[in-house]
C-alpha atoms as one frame of an Amber mdcrd trajectory, in Angstrom:
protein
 181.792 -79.166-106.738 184.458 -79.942-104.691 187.909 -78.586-104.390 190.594
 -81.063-105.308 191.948 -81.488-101.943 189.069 -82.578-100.548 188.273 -85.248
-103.042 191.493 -86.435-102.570 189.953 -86.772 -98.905 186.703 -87.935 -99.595
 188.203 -90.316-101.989 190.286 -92.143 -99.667 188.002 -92.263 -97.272 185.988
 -94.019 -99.590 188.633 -96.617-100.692 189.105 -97.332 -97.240 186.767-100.275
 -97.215 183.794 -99.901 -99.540 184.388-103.180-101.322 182.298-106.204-100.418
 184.941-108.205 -97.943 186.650-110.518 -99.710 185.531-113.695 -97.797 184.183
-116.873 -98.975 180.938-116.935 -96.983 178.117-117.144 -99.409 179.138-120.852
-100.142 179.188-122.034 -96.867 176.412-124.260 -95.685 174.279-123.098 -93.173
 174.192-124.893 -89.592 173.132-128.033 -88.172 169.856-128.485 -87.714 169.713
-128.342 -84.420 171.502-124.903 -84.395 174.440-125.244 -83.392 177.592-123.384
 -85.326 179.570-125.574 -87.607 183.290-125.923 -86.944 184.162-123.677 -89.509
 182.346-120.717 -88.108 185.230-119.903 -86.505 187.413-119.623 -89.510 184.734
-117.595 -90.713 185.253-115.419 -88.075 188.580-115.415 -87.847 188.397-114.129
 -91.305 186.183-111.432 -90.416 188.588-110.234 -87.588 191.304-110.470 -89.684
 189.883-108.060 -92.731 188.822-105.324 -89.919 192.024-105.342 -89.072 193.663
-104.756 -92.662 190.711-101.777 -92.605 191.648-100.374 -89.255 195.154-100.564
 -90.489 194.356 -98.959 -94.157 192.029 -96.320 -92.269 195.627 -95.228 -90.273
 198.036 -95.285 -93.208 196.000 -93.493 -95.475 194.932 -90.590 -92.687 198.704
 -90.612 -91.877 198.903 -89.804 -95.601 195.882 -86.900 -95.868 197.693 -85.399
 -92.441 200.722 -85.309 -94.156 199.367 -83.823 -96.892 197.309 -80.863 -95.149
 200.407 -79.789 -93.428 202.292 -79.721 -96.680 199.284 -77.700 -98.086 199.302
 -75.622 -95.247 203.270 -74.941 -95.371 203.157 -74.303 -99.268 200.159 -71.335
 -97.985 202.538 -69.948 -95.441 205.565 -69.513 -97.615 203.874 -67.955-100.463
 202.021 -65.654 -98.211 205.587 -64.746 -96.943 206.962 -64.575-100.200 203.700
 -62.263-101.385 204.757 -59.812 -98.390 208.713 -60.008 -99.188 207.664 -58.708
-102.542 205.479 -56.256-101.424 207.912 -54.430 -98.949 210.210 -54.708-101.305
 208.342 -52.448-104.210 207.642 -50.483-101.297 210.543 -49.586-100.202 211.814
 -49.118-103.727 208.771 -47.008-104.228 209.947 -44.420-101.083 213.498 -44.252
-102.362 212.209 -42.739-106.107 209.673 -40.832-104.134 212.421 -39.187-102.138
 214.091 -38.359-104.935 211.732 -37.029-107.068 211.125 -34.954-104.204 214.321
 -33.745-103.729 214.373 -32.719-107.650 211.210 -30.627-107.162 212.685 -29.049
-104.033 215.761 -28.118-105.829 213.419 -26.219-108.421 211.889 -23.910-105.986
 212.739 -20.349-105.764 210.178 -18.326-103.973 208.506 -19.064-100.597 205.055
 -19.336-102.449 207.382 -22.758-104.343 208.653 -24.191-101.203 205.055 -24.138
 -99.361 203.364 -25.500-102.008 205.579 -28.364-102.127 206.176 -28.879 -98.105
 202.112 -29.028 -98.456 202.115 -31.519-100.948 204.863 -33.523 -99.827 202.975
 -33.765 -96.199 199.482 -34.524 -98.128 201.213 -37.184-100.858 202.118 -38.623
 -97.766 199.313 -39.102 -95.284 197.477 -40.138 -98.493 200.158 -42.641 -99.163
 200.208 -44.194 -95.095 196.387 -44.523 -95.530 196.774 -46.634 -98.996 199.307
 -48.819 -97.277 196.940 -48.922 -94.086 193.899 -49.983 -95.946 195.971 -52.279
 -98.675 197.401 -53.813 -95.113 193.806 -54.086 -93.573 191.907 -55.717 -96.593
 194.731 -58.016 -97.357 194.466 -59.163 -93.269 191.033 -59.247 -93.429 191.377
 -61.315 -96.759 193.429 -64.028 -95.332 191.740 -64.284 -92.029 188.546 -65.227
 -93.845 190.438 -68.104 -95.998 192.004 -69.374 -92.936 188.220 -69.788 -91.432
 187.172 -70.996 -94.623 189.883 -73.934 -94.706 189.406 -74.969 -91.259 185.908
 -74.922 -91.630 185.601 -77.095 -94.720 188.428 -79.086 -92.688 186.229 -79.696
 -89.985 183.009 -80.586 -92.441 185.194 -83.345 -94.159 186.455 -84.475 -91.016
 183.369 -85.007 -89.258 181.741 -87.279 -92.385 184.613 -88.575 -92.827 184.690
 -89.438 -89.357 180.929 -90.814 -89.209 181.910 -92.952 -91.974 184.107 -95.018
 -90.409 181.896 -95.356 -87.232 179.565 -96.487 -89.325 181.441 -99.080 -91.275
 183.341-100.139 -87.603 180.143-100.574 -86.460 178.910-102.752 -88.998 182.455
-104.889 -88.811 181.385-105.411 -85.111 177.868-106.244 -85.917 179.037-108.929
 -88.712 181.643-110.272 -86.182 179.255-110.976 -83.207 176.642-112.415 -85.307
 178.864-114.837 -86.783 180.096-116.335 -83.508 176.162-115.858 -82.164 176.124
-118.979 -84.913 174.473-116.459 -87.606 174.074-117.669 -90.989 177.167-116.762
 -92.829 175.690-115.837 -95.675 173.350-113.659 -94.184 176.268-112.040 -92.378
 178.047-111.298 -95.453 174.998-109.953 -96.910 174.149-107.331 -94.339 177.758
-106.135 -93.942 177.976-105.731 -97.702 174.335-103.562 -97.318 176.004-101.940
 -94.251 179.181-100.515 -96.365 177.112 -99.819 -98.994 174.883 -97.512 -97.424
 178.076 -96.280 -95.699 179.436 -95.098 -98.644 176.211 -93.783-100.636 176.000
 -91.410 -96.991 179.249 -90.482 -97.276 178.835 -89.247-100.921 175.599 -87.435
-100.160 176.939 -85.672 -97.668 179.626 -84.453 -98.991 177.426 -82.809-101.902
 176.235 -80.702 -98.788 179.604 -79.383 -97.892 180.123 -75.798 -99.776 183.084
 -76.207-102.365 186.203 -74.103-100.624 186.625 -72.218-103.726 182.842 -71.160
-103.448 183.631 -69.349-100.096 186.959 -67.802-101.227 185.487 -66.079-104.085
 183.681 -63.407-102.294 186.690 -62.578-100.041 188.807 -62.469-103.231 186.160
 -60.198-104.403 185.921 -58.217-101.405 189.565 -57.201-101.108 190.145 -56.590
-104.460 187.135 -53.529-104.075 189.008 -52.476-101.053 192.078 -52.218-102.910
 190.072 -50.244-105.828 188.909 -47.795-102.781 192.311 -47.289-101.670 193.836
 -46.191-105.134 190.612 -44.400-105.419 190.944 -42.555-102.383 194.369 -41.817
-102.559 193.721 -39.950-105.923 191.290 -37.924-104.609 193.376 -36.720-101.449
 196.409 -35.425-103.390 193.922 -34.317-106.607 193.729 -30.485-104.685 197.410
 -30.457-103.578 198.472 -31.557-106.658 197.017 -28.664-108.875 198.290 -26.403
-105.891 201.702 -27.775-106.893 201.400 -27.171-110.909 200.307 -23.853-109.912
 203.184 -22.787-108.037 205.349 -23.538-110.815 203.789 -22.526-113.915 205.316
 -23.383-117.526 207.447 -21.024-119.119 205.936 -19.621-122.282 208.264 -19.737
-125.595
């Protein structure tokens, strides 16, 4: 299955040119006997130049279009990855402000030396726990977005390349159908094989890009991936304060009624 915006791709690549060329060659007659073109083989090639042009010229408007479109897909990436990391240093920061306050509360509470070194100790283990969260939250998310940026350009570079044999294939079959006809080839046999040509153009172009792994397919595991990192980190975390922590409780014990 492929991801939308590579049918979009695929799909105008096929449009480009798969339909039979709309030129009246089947009902001409064939030669003169002894061989020689007719007079209007040349406006049957002339007609033959004229629709690889109109493909040539399709081909550029609608790659202009799928170029414009990948760099609008890449910009939308960009700004919400921006936007992801605006939000995130934002709860962060938020999230050191009530820390240092809380902090400040439970400092305010101590009385006896055995108060204040239990909480200088958990203070300085809360945060070394809390700079490796953000370290390893930081790493897997890099990590994370490294691999979808090779995944993208690689499926880029898989549609581009079929796409890219494809219209070899169906130039080289325009060139084919244009020399034959002013070689004095039968026009109808001309038409024939460049309809046969664009056919199996476009039956290629479809079966190879069945081969090509659907982006979404290689995305999943990274998703997948990071999100376990970022179970590991929380998970961690706990268990680094988890001693300090009872430590703490213990230096300040709850007064009995």
């Amino acid at each position: 299955m492929q991801s939308n915006f590579s049918k979009k791709i695929i799909a105008a690549a096929i449009a480009l040119n798969l339909i039979a060329p709309s030129l009246a060659l089947a009902d001409e007659k064939p030669n003169r006997p002894d061989g020689a073109a007719r007079p209007e083989a040349g406006m049957i090639c002339e007609r033959l130049t004229t629709f690889g042009s109109k493909v040539q010229e399709n081909m550029y408007t609608q790659e202009t279009r799928l170029s414009a479109k990948r760099n609008e897909h890449s910009l939308r990436m960009s700004s919400a990855r921006k936007e992801r990391d605006a939000k995130l240093d934002s709860k962060r920061s938020e999230h050191d402000d009530n820390l240092n306050e809380r902090f400040t509360k439970i400092e305010a509470r101590a009385t006896t030396d055995a108060q204040k070194t239990a909480i200088t100790t958990f203070r300085a283990t809360f945060e070394t726990a809390l700079a490796a969260r953000k370290a390893a939250i930081d790493n897997a998310l890099s990590i994370y977005r490294s691999g979808v940026d090779t995944a993208v350009a690689s499926h880029k570079t898989a549609i581009d390349s079929i796409v890219t044999e494809f219209k070899t294939t169906v130039q080289a079959a325009q060139d084919k159908a244009i020399t034959d006809c002013r070689s004095g080839v039968d026009p109808k046999t001309v038409k024939e094989t460049l309809q046969a040509s664009l056919k199996a153009a476009k039956e290629k172009l479809q079966a190879d890009r069945k081969t090509i792994e659907n982006r979404g397919d290689s995305i999943q595991p990274l998703i997948e991936t990071r999100n376990a990192a970022f179970k590991k980190a929380a998970d961690d975390f706990k268990t680094a304060i988890e001693s300090a922590k009872s430590a703490l409780k213990a230096a300040f014990p709850e007064k009995s009624e």
